[in-house]
C-alpha positions as CSV (number, residue, x, y, z in Angstrom):
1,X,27.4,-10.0,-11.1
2,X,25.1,-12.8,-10.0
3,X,21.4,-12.3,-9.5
4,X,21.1,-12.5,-5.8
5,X,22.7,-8.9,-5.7
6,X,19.8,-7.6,-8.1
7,X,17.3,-9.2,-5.7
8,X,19.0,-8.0,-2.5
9,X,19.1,-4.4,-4.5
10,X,15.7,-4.4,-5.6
11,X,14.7,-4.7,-2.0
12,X,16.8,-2.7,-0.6
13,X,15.9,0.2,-2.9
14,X,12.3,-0.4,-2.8
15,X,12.3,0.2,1.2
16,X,14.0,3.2,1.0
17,X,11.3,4.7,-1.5
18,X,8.4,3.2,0.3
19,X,10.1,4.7,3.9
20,X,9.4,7.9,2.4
21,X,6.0,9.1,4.3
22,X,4.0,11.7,1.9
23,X,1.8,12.2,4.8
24,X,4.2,13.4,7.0
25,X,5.6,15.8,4.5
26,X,2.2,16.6,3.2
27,X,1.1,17.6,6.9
28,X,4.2,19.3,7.4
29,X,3.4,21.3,4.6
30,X,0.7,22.9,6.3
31,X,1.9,23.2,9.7
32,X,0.6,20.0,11.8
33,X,2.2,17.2,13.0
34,X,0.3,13.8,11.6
35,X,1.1,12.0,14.6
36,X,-1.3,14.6,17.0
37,X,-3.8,14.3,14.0
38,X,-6.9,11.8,14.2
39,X,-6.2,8.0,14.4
40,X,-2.1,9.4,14.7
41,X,-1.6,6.8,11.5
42,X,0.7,8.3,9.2
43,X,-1.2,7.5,6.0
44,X,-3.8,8.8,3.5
45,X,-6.6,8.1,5.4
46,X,-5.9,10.1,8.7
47,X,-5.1,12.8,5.7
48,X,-8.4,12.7,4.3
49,X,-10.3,13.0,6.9
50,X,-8.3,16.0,8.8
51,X,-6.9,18.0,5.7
52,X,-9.5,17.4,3.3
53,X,-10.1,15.2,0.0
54,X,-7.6,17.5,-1.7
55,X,-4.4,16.3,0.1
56,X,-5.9,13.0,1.0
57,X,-6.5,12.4,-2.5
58,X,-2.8,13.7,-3.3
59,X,-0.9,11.2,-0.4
60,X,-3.2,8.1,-2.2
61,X,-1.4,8.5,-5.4
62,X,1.7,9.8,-4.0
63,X,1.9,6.4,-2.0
64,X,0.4,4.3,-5.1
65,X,3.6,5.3,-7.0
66,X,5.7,5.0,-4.4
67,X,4.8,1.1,-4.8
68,X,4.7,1.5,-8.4
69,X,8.4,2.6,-9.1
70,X,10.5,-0.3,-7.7
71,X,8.6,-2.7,-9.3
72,X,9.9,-0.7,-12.4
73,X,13.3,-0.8,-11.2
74,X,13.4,-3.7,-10.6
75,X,12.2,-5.0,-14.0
76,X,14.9,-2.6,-14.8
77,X,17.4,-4.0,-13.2
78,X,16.4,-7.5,-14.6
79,X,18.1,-7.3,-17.6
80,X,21.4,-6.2,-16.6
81,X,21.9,-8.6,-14.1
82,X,20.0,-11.7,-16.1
83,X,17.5,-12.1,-13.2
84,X,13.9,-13.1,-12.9
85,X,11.5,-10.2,-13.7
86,X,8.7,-11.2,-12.3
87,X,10.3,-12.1,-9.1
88,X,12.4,-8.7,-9.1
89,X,8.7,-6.9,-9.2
90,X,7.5,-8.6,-6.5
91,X,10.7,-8.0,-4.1
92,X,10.2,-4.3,-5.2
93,X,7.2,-4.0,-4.4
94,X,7.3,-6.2,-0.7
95,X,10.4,-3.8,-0.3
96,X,8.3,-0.4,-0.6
97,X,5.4,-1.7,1.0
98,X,7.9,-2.7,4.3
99,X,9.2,0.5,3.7
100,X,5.9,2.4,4.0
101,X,4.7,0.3,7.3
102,X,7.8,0.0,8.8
103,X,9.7,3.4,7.7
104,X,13.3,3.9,8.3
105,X,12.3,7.7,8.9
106,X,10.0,7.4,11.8
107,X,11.6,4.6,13.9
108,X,9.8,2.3,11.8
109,X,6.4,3.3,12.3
110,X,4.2,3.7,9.4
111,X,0.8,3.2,7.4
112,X,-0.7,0.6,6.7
113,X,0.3,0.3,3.1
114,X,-2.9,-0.2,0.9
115,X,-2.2,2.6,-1.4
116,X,1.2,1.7,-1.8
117,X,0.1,-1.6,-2.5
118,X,-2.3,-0.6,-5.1
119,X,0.1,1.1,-7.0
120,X,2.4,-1.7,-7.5
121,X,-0.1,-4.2,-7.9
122,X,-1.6,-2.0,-10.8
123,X,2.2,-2.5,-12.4
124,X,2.4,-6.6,-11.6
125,X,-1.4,-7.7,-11.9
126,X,-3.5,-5.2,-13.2
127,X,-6.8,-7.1,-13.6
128,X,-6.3,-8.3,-9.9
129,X,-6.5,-5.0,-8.5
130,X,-8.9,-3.5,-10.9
131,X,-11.1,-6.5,-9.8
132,X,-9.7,-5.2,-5.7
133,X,-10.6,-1.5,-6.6
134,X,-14.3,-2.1,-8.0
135,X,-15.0,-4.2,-4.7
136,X,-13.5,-0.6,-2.7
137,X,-15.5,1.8,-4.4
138,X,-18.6,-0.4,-3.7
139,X,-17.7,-1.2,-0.2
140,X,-16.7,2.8,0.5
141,X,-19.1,4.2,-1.1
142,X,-22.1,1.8,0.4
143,X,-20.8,1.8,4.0
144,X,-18.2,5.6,4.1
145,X,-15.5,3.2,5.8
146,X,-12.8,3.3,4.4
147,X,-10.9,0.3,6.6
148,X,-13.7,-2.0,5.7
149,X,-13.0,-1.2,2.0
150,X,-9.6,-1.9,2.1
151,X,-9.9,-5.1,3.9
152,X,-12.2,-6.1,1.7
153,X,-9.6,-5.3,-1.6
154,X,-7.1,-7.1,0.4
155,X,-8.9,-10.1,0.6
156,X,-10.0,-10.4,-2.6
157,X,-6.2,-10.5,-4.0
158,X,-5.2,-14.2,-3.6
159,X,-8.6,-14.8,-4.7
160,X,-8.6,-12.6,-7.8
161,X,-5.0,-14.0,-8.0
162,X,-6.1,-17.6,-8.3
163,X,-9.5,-17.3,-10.1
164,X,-7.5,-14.9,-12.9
165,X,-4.1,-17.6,-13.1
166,X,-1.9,-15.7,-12.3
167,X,1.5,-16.9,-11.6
168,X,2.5,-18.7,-8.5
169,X,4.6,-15.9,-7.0
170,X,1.9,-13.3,-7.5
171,X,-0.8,-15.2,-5.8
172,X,2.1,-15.7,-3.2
173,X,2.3,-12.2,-2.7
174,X,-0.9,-11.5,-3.1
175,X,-1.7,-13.6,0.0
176,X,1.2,-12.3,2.1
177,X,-0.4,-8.3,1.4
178,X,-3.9,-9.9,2.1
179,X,-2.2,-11.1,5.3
180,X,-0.6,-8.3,6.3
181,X,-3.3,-5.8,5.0
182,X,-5.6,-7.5,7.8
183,X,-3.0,-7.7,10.0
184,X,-2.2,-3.8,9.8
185,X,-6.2,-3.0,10.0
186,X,-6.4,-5.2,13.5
187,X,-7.9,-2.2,15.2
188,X,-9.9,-1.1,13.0
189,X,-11.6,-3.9,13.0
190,X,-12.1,-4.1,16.7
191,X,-13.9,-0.9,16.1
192,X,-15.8,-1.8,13.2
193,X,-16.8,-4.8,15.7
194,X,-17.5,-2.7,18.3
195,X,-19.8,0.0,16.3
196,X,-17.0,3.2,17.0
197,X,-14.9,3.1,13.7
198,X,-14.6,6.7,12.0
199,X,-16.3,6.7,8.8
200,X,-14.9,8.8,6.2
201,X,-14.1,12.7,6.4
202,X,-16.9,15.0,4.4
203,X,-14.3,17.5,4.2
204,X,-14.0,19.6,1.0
């Protein structure tokens, strides 16, 4: 079979994982309705800080995999179709992170994708985001906002991309999730502009 069906599958698959929202079935769980809760943002964040660290915590790794497995399958699927690996990763992981913003579940609402970016980017360029999670936990931890954080670990991907020489087609995507990172966050930083952005949650 050629190649364009493994790249056209790896997509395809990676968008129907990522539409999966954890934070709607987490908030289901326990009886609310994410949509009523918060910001309304169906994501780990508006978990956090209504449900607690515990199930906050839970929907950040839940999403992280969620952007970690396609680029698996599609390495996966690399060899049995004699495709490019590196560009089967990437389609994966643009595929779950579409998926995740843009879910086929909710009439293509969504989050805004960071964790599920972080996962896969842990799979295609580890020391990029290592170097992307460092500059979150100092950011979080100095200012309790988590938007700012994650803006700030979006930017620093092409950079980290570039400065580390990577490949051309992961500082490619490591621009377009920089772009789209900011893009998704455009409210929150009209808030963080205007001095009324919610810090983190101090729930238990």
């Amino acid at each position: 079979m050629p190649p364009l069906i493994a790249y056209l599958l790896t997509l395809l698959i990676g968008y129907v994982i990522g539409s999966v929202s954890f934070a709607v079935l987490i908030c289901r769980s326990r009886g609310v309705d994410i949509f009523t809760l918060g910001s309304g943002n169906p994501g780990a964040t508006n978990v956090l800080r209504n449900l607690g660290k515990k199930w906050g915590y839970l929907c950040f790794l839940l999403d992280a995999v969620k952007g970690a497995v396609p680029v698996l399958v599609g390495w996966g699927l690399a060899a049995s179709f004699a495709a490019n690996a590196p560009l089967l990763g990437v389609l994966g992981l643009v595929g779950a992170i579409l998926g995740h913003s843009y879910s086929l579940f909710l009439r293509f609402r969504g989050g805004k994708g960071v964790a599920t970016t972080i996962g896969g980017l842990l799979v295609l360029m580890p020391l990029v985001i290592v170097v992307g999670l460092l500059l979150w936990l100092a950011v979080f931890y100095s200012t309790k906002y988590v938007s700012l954080a994650s803006i700030v670990l979006g930017v620093s991907l092409p950079v980290s991309a570039w400065l580390l020489n990577e490949p051309d087609v992961y500082f490619w995507v490591a621009l377009a999730m920089a772009v789209l990172i900011v893009v998704r966050h455009k409210a929150n930083i009209q808030r963080l502009m205007a001095g009324t952005e919610n810090r983190a949650s101090r729930k238990p």
